[in-house]
KEFI-730823 format. One record per atom (N, C-alpha, C): residue in one letter; x negated, z negated, y. Coordinates in pm, whole numbers, padded with zeros to 5 digits, always signed. Layout:
aXZY/...
END
This chain:
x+04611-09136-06313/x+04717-09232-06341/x+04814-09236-06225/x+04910-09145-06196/x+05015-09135-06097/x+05124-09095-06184/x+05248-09167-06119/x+05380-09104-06152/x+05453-09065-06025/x+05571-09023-06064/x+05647-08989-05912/x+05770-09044-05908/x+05806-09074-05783/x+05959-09133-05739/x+05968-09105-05609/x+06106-09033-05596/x+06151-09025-05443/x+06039-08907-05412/x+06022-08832-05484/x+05903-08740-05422/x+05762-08771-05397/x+05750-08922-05392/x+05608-08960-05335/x+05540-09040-05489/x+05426-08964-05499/x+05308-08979-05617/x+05235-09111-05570/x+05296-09260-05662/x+05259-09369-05676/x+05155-09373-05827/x+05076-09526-05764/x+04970-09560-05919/x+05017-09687-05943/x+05047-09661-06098/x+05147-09759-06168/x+04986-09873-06196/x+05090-10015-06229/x+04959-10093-06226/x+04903-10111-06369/x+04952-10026-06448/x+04882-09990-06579/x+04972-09861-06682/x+04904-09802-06704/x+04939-09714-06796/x+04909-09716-06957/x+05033-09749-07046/x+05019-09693-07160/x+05094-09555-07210/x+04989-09453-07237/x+04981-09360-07280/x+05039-09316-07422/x+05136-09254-07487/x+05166-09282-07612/x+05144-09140-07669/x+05036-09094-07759/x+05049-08956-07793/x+05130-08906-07923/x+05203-08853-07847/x+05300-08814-07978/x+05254-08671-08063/x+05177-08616-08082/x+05108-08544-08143/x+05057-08639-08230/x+04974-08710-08215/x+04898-08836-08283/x+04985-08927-08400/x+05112-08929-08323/x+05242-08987-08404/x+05277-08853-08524/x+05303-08765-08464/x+05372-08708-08612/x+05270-08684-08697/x+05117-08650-08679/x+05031-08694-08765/x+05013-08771-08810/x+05040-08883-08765/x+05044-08999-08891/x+05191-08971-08975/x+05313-08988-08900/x+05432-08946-08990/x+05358-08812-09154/x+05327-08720-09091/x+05293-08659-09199/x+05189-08694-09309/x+05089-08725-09240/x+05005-08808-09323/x+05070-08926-09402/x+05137-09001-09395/x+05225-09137-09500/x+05273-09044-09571/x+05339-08937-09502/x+05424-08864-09628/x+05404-08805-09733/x+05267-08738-09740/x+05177-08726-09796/x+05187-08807-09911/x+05196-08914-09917/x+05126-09044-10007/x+05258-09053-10098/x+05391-08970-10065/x+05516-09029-10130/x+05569-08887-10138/x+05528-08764-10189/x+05601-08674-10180/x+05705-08640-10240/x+05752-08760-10315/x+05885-08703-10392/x+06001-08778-10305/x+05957-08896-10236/x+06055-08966-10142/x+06085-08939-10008/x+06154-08933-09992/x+06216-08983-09774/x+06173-09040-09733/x+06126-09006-09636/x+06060-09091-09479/x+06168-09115-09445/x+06163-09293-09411/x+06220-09317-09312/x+06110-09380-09224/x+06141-09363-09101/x+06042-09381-08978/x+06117-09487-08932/x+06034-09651-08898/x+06103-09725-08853/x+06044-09752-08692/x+06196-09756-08578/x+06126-09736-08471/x+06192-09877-08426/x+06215-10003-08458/x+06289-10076-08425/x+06191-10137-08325/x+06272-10218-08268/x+06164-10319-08133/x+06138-10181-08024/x+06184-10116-08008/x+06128-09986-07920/x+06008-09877-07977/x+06048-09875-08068/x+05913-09837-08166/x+05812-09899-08152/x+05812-10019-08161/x+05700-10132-08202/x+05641-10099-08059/x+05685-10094-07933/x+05649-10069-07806/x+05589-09955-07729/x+05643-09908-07815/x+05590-09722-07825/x+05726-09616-07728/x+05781-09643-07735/x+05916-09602-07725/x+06005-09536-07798/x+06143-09579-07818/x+06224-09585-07945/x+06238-09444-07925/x+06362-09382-07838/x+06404-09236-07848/x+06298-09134-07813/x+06146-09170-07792/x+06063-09038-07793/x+05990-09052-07894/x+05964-09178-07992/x+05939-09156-08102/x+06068-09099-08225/x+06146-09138-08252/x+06278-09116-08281/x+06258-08981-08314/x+06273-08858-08146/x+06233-08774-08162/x+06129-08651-08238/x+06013-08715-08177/x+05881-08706-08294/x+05888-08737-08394/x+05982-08804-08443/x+05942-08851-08622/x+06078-08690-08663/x+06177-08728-08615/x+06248-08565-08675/x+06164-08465-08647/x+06103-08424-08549/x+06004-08308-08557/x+05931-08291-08689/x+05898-08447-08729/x+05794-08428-08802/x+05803-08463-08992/x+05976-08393-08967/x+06010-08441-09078/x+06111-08551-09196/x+06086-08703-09084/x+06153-08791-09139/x+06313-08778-09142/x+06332-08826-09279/x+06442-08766-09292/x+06546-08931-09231/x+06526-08996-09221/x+06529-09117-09156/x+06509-09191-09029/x+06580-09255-08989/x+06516-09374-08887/x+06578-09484-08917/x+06519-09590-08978/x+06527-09739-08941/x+06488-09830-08833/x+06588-09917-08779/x+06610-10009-08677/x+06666-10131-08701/x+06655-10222-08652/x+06703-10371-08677/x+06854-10395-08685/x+06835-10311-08528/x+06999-10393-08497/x+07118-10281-08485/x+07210-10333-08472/x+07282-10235-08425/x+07297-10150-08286/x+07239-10215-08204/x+07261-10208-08034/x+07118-10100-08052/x+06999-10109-08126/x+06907-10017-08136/x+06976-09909-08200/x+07039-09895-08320/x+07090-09777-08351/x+07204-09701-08248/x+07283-09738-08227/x+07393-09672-08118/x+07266-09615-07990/x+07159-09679-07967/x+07102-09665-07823/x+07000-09515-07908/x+06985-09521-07976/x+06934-09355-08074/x+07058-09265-08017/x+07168-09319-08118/x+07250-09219-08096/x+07323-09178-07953/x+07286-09282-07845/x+07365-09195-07725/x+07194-09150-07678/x+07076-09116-07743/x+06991-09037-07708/x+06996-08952-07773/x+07124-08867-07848/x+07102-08777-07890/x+07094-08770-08066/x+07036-08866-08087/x+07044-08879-08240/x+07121-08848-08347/x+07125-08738-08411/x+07238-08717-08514/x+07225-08757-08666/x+07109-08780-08738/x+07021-08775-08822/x+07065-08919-08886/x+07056-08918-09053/x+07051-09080-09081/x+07009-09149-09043/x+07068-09310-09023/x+07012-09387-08892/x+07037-09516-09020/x+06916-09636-09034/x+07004-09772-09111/x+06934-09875-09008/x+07094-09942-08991/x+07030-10079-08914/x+07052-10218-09040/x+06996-10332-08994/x+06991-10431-09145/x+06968-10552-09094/x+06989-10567-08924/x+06994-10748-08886/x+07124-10780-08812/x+07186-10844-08860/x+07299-10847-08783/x+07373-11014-08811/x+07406-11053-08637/x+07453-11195-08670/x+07642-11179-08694/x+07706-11308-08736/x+07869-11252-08743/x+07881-11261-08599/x+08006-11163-08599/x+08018-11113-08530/x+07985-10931-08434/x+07864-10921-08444/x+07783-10774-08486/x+07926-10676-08462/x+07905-10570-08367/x+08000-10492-08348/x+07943-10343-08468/x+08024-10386-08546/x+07995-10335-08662/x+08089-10179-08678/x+08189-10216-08599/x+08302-10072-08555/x+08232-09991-08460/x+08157-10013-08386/x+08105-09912-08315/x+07994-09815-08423/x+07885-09953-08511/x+07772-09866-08582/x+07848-09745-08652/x+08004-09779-08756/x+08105-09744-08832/x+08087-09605-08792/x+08157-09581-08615/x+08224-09482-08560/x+08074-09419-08535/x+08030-09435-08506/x+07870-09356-08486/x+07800-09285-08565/x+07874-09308-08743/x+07779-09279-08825/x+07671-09362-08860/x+07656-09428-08842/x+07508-09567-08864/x+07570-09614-08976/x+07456-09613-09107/x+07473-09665-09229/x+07425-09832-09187/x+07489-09917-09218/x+07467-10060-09210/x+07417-10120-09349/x+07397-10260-09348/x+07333-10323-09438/x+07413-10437-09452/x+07470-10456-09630/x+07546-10613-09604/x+07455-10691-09713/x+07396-10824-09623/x+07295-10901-09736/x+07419-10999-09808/x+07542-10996-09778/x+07605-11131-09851/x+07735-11052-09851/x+07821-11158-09974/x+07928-11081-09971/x+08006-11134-09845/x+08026-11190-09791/x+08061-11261-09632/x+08048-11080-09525/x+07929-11091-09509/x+07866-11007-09446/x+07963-10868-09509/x+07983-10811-09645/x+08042-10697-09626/x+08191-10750-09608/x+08211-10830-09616/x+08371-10833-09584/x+08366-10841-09449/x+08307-10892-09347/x+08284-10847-09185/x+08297-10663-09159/x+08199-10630-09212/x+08182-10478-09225/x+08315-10409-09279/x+08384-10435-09357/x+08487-10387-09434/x+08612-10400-09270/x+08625-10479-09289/x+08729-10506-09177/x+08708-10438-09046/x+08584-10398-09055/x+08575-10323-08908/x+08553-10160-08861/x+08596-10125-09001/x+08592-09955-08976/x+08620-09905-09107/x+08685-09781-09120/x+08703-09693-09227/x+08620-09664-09293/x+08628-09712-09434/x+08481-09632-09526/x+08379-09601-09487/x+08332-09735-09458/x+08177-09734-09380/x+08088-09714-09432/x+07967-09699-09463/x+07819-09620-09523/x+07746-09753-09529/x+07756-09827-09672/x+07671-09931-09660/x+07540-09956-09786/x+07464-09990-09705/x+07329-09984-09788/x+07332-10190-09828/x+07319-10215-09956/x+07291-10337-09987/x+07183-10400-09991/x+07101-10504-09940/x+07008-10581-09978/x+06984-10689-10047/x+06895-10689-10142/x+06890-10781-10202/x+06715-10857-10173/x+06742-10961-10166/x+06639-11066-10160/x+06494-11131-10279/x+06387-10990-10295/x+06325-11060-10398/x+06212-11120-10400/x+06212-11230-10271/x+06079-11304-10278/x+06066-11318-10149/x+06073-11236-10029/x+06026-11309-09884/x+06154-11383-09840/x+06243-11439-09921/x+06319-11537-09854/x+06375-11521-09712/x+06396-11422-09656/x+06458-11389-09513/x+06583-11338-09593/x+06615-11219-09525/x+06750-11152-09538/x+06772-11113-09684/x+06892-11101-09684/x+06925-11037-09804/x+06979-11095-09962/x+07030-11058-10044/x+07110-11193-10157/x+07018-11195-10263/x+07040-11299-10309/x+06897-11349-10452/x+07044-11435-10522/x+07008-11413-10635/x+07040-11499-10788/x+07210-11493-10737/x+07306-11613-10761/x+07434-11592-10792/x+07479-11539-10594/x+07450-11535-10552/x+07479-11474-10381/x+07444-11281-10392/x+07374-11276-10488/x+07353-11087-10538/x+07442-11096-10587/x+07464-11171-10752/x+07567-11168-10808/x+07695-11124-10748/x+07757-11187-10643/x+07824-11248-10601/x+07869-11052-10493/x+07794-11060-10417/x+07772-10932-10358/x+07826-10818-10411/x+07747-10813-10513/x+07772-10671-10616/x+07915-10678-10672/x+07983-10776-10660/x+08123-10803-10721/x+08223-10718-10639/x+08129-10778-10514/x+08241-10764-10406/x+08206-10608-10323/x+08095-10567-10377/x+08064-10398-10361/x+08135-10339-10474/x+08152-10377-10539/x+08236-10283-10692/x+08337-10299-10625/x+08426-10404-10611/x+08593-10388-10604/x+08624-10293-10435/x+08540-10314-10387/x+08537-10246-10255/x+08540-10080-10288/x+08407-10025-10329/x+08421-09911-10367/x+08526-09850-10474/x+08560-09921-10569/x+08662-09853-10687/x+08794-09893-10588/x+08822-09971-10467/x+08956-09927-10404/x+08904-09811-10319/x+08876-09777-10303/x+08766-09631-10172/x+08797-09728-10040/x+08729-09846-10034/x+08738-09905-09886/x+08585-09818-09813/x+08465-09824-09969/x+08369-09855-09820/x+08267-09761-09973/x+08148-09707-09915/x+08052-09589-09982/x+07931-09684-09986/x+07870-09727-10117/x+07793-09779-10074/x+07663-09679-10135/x+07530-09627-10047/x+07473-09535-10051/x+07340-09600-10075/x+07301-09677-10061/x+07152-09737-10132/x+07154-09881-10118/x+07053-09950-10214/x+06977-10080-10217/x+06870-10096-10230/x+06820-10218-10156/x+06709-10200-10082/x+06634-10321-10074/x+06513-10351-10074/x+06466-10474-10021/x+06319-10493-09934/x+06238-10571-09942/x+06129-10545-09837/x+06010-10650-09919/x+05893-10618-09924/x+05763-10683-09998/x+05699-10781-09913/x+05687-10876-09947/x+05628-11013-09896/x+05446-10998-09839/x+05390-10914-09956/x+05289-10906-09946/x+05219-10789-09978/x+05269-10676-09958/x+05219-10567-09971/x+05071-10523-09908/x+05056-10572-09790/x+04926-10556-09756/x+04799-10664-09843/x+04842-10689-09948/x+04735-10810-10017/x+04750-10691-10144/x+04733-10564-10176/x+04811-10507-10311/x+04734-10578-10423/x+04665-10650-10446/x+04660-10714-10590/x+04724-10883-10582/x+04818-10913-10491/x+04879-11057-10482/x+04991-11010-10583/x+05008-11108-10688/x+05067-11109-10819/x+05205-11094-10753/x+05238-11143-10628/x+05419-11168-10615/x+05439-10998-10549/x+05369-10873-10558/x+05433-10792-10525/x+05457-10747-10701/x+05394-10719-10836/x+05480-10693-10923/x+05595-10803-10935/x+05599-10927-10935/x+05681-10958-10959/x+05797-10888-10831/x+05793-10888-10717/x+05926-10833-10677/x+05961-10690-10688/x+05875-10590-10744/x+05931-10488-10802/x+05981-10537-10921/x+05987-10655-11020/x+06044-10644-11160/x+06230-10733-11125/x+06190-10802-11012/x+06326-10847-10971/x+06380-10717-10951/x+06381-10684-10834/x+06417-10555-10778/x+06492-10429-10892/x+06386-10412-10993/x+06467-10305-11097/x+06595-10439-11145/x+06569-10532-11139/x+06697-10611-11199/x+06840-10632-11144/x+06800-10634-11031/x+06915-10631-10892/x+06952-10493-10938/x+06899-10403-10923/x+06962-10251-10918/x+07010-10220-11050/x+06958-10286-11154/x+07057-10278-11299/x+07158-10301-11297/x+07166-10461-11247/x+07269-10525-11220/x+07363-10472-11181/x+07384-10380-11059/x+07417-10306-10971/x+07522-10165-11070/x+07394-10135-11126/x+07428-10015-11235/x+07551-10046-11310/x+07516-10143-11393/x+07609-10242-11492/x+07744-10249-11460/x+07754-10321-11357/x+07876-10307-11278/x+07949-10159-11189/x+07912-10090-11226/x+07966-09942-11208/x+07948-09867-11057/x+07844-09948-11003/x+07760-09898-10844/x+07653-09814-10898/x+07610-09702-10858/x+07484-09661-10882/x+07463-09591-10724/x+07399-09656-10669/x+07354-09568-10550/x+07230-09525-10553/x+07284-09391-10464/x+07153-09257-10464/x+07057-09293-10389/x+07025-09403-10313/x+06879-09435-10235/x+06862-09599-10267/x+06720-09614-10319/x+06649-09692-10366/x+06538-09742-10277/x+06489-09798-10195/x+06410-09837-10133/x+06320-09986-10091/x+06220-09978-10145/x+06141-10139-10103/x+05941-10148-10032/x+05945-09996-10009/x+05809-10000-09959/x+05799-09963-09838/x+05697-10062-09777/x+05681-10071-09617/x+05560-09999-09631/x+05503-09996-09510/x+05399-09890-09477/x+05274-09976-09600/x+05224-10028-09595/x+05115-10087-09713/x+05141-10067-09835/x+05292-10040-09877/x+05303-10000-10007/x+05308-09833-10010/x+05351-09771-09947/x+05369-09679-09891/x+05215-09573-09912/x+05097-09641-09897/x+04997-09654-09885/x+04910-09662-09984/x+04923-09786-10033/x+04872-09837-10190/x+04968-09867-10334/x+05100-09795-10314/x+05135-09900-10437/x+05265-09737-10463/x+05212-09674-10526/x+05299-09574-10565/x+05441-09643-10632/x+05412-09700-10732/x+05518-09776-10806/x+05654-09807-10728/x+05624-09764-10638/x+05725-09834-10543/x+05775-09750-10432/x+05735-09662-10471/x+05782-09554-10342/x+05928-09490-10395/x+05994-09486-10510/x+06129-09482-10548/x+06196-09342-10440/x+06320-09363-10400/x+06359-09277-10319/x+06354-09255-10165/x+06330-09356-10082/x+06281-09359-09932/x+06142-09463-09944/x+06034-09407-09863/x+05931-09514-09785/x+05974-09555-09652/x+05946-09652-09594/x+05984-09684-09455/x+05853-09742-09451/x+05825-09626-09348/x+05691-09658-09261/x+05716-09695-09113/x+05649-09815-09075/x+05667-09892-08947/x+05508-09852-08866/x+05430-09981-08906/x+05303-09986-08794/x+05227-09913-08808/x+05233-09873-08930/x+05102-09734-08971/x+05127-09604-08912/x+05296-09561-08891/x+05318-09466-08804/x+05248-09457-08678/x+05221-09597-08628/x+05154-09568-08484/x+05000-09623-08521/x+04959-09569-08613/x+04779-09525-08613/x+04726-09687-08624/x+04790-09790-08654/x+04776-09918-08722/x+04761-09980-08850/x+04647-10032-08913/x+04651-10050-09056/x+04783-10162-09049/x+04801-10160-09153/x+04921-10298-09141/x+04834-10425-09172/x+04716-10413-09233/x+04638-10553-09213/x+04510-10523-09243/x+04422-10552-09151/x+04278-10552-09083/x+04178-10485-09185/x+04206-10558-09353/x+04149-10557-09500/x+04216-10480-09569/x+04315-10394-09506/x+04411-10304-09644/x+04295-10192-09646/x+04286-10143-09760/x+04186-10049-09816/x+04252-09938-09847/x+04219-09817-09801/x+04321-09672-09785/x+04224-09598-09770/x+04287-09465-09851/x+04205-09353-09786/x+04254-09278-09670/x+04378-09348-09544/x+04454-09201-09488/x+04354-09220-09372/x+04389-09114-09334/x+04304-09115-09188/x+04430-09159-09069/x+04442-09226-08951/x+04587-09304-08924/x+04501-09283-08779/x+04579-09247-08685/x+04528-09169-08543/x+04623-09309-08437/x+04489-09357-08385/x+04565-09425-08250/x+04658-09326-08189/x+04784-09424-08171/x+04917-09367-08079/x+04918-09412-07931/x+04879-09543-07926/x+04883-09580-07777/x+04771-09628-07730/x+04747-09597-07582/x+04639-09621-07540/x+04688-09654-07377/x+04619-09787-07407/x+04672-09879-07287/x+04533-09886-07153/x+04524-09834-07039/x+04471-09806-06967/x+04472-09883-06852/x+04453-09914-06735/x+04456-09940-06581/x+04316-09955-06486/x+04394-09931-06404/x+04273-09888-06240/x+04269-10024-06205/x+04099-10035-06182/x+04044-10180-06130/x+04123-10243-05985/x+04193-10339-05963/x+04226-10391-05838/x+04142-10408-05748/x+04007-10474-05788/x+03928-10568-05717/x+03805-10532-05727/x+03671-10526-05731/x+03548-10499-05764/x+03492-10576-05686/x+03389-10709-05691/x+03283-10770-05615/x+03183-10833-05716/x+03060-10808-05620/x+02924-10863-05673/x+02897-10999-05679/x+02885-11076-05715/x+02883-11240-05770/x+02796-11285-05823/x+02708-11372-05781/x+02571-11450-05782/x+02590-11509-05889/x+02477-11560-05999/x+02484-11673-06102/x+02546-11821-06037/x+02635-11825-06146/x+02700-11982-06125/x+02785-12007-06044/x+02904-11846-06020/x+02996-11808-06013/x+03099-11872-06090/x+03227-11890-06127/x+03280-11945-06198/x+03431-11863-06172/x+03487-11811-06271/x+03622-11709-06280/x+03714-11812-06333/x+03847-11739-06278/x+03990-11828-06272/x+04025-11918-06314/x+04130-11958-06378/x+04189-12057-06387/x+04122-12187-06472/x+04059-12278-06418/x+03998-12370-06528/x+03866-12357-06507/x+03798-12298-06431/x+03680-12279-06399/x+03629-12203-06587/x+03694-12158-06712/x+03655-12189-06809/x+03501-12062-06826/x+03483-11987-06730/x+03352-11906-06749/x+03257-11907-06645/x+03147-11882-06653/x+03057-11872-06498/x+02955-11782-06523/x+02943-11729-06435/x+02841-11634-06446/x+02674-11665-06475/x+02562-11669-06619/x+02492-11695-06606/x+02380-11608-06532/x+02412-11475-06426/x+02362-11408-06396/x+02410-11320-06267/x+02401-11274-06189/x+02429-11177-06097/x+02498-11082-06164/x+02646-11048-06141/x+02717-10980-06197/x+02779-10882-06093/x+02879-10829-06164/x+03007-10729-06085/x+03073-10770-06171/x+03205-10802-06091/x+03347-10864-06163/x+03424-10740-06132/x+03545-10705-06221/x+03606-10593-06212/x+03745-10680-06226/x+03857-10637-06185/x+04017-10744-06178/x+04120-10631-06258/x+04144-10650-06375/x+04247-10577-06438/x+04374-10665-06403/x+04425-10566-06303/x+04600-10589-06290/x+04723-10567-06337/x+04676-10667-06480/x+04804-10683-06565/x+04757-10787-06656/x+04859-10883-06703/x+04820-11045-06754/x+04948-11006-06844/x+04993-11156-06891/x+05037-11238-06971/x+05217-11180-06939/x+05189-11145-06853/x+05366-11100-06845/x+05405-10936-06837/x+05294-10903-06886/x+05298-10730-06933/x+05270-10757-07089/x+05223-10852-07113/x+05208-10905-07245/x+05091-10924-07332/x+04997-10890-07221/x+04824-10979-07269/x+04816-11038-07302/x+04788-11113-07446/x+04823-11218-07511/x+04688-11324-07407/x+04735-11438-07357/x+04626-11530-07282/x+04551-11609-07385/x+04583-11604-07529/x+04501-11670-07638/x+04351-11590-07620/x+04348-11485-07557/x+04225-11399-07593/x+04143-11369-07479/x+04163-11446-07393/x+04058-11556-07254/x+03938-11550-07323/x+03833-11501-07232/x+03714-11477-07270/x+03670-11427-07394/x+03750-11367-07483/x+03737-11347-07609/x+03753-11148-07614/x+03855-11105-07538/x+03886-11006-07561/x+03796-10920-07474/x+03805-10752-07513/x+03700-10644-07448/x+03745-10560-07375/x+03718-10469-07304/x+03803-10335-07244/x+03649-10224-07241/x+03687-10144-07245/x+03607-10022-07226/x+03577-09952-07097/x+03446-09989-07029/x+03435-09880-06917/x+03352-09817-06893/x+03370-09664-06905/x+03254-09587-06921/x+03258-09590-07052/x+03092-09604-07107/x+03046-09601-07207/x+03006-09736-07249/x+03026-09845-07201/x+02996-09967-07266/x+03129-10036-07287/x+03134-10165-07321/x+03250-10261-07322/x+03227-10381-07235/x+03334-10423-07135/x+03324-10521-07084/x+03390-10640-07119/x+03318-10776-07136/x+03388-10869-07140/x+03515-10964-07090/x+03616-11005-07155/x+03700-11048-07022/x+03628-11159-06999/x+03669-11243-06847/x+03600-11361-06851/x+03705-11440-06779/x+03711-11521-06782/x+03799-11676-06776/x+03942-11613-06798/x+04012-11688-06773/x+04164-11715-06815/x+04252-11609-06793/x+04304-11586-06892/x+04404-11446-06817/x+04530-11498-06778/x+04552-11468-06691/x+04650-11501-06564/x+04779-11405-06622/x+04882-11423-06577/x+05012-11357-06552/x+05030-11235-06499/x+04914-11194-06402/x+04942-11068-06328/x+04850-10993-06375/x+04715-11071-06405/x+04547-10992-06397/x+04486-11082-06489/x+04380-11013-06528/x+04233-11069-06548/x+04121-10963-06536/x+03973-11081-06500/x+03876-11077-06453/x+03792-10998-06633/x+03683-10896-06556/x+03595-10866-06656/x+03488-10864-06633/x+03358-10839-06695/x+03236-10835-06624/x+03166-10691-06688/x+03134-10666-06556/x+03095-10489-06553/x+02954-10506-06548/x+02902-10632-06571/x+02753-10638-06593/x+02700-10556-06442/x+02564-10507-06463/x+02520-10369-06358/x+02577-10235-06366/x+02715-10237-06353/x+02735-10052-06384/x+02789-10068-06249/x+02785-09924-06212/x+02829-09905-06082/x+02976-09869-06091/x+03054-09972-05988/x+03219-09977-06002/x+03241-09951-05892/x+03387-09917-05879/x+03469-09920-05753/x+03594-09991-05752/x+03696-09965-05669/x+03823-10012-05689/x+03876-09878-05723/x+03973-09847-05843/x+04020-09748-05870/x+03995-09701-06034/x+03862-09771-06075/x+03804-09684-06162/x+03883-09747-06288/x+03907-09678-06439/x+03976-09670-06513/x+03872-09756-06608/x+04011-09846-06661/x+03941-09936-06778/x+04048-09914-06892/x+03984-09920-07000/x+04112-09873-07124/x+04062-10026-07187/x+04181-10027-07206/x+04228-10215-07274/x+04233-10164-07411/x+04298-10081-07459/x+04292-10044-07585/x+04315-09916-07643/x+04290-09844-07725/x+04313-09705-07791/x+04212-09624-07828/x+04270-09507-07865/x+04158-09422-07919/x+04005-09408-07874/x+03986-09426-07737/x+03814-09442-07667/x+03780-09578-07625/x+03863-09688-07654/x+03828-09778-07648/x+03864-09939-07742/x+03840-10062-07688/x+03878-10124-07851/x+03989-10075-07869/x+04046-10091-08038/x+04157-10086-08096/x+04279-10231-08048/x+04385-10185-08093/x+04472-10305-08108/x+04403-10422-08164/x+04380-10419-08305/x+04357-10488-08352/x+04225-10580-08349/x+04141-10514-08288/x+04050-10572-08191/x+04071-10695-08085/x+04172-10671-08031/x+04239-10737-07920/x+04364-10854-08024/x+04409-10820-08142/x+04454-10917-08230/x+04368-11002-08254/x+04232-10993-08318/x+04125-11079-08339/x+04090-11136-08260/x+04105-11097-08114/x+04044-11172-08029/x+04139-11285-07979/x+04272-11284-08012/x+04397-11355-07941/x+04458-11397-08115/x+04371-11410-08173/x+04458-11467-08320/x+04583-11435-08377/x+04597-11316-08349/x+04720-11271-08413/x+04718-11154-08476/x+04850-11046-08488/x+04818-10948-08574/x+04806-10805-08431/x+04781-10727-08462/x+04830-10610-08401/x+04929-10559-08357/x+05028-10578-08440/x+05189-10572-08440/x+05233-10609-08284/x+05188-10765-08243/x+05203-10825-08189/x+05136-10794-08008/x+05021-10694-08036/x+04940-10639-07980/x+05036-10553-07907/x+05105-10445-07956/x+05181-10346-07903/x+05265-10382-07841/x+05332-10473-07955/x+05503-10465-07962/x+05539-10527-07846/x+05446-10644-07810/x+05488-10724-07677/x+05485-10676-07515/x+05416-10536-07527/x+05366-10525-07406/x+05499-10480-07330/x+05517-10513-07188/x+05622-10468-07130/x+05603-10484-06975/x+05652-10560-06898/x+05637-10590-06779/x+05591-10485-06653/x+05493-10458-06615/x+05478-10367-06490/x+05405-10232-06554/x+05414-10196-06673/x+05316-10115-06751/x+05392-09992-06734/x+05407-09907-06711/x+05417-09780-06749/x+05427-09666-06867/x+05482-09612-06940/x+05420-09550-07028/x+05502-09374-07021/x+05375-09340-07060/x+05359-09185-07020/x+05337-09120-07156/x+05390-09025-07184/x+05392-08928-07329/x+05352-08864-07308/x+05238-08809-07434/x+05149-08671-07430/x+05238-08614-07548/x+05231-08465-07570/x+05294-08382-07684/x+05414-08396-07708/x+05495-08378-07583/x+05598-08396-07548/x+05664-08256-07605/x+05765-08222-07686/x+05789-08103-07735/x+05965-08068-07667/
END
């Protein structure tokens, strides 16, 4: 675990590892599941903390004919890495420098007719993908606000202001595949896009399945899948039932700070909240709550050393937390994997901090490092 700067080989105070070999195997593997549709590979949030432009990369290696991103400031930051490839961004507040996505080539997203008249005004015959809203109530237009939309996408396109190239929406509950509200929002969904039809729009990309549908729900794989967390070797929820095989991508690592031997009735950090009922070895992982260890998972969560798992024990701190190495023989230096392929999973570390996995990755940041394998 060394990197270099200035010539001189420093040890970062944690390393996550991201294997991108591992990544386009999963990319290919989803694709698999949709072979008549487009990958789009969604790398938004930094690729869910993976990193945006070396996954980005890896997913064109590996095929996707796509990349989806949130914002706009994520798409332009693709394209001054190089990015030439269809790009859709789809969150945007007014205001949104919408002339730059324009001039870049970045297909945008208008959920309201408000929203494409922003877009309209800010660049020549811009590339816009429509959303419509059928059931998770976030982004996108439902009932007379679609209506309303599609009016204002017809008169747009029959003057040649603006191309509009797909519609699109996103599943509430796809990882539940027998929860009744995912047919119902595929039966909205064909209705929106009738609608659409009716009024003399027919666009060539159709899209509403996230990685769980992607997965389980053929019906719905239409003309693009957009696969997010499953790209990086993550079920999208703990109970989704699949046959793919989905390869840890990141693997979060660091070298022990501290190592000392500690008598029963010891008591670790903040809160006194653990104590040792036994003669232990405490091991100090140096990285907490502001690299993005979730602190819900205080005494709850595991790390891997060697061949066993160690417990964390009391409070995880901001910089560090404490583990217990039981009797194995430690040093200062020696390597503990917090999460990945040889040791727990993400989602392991979700269960233990009450949340999802997603949340596991996506947050990590602060003094961490991250280093790419299958670097092409």
């Amino acid at each position: 675990m060394t990197y270099s700067t200035g010539g001189t080989e420093m040890s970062p105070q944690a390393e996550a590892i991201v294997d991108l070999d591992a990544y386009r195997a999963n990319i290919a593997t989803l694709a698999s599941y949709a072979p008549s549709s487009a990958l789009m590979a969604v790398v938004k949030a930094d690729a869910y903390g993976h990193g945006m432009l070396q996954c980005g990369r890896a997913a064109r290696e590996a095929g996707a004919a796509w990349l989806g991103v949130a914002t706009i400031a994520e798409a332009l930051a693709l394209r001054a890495g190089g990015d030439t490839g269809d790009v859709l961004c789809w969150l945007a507040a007014p205001g949104a420098d919408f002339a730059s996505a324009i001039a870049a080539g970045v297909e945008v997203t208008a959920s309201s007719a408000d929203q494409l008249a922003e877009i309209l005004a800010a660049g020549t015959r811009p590339k816009v993908q429509l959303k419509v809203d059928t059931g998770l109530s976030r982004n996108g237009a439902c009932g007379d606000q679609w209506t309303a939309l599609v009016a204002a996408a017809v008169s747009a396109q029959a003057a040649g202001r603006v191309e509009i190239t797909g519609v699109w929406s996103h599943f509430a509950c796809a990882d539940e595949p027998a929860h009744p509200a995912n047919d119902e929002q595929e039966r909205v969904f064909a209705d929106a896009v009738a609608e659409l039809d009716a009024a003399g729009v027919t666009p060539a990309l159709r899209h509403l399945s996230n990685s769980a549908a992607t997965l389980t729900r053929p019906s719905a794989h239409l003309d693009i899948v957009r696969v997010g967390i499953a790209s990086y070797g993550i079920n999208p929820d703990r109970n989704l039932v699949h046959d793919a095989t989905l390869l840890p991508v990141m693997t979060l690592q660091a070298e022990l700070a501290a190592v000392k031997r500690v008598s029963a009735g010891t008591s670790v950090s903040y809160g006194h909240t653990w104590t040792a009922e036994r003669e232990t070895t405490l091991g100090l992982v140096p990285i907490g709550y502001a690299e993005g260890i979730l602190r819900t998972a205080s005494n709850r969560g595991h790390v891997a050393y060697g061949d066993q798992r160690a417990p964390v024990t009391g409070t995880i701190c901001m910089d560090q937390f404490v583990v217990d190495l039981g009797d194995a023989p430690a040093k200062r230096g020696d390597v503990v994997t917090v999460f990945g392929s040889d040791g727990p999973s993400a989602d392991d570390w979700a269960i233990a901090a009450g949340t999802i996995a997603y949340e596991v990755v996506t947050r990590l940041g602060g003094r961490i490092e991250r280093t790419y394998r299958g670097v092409r």
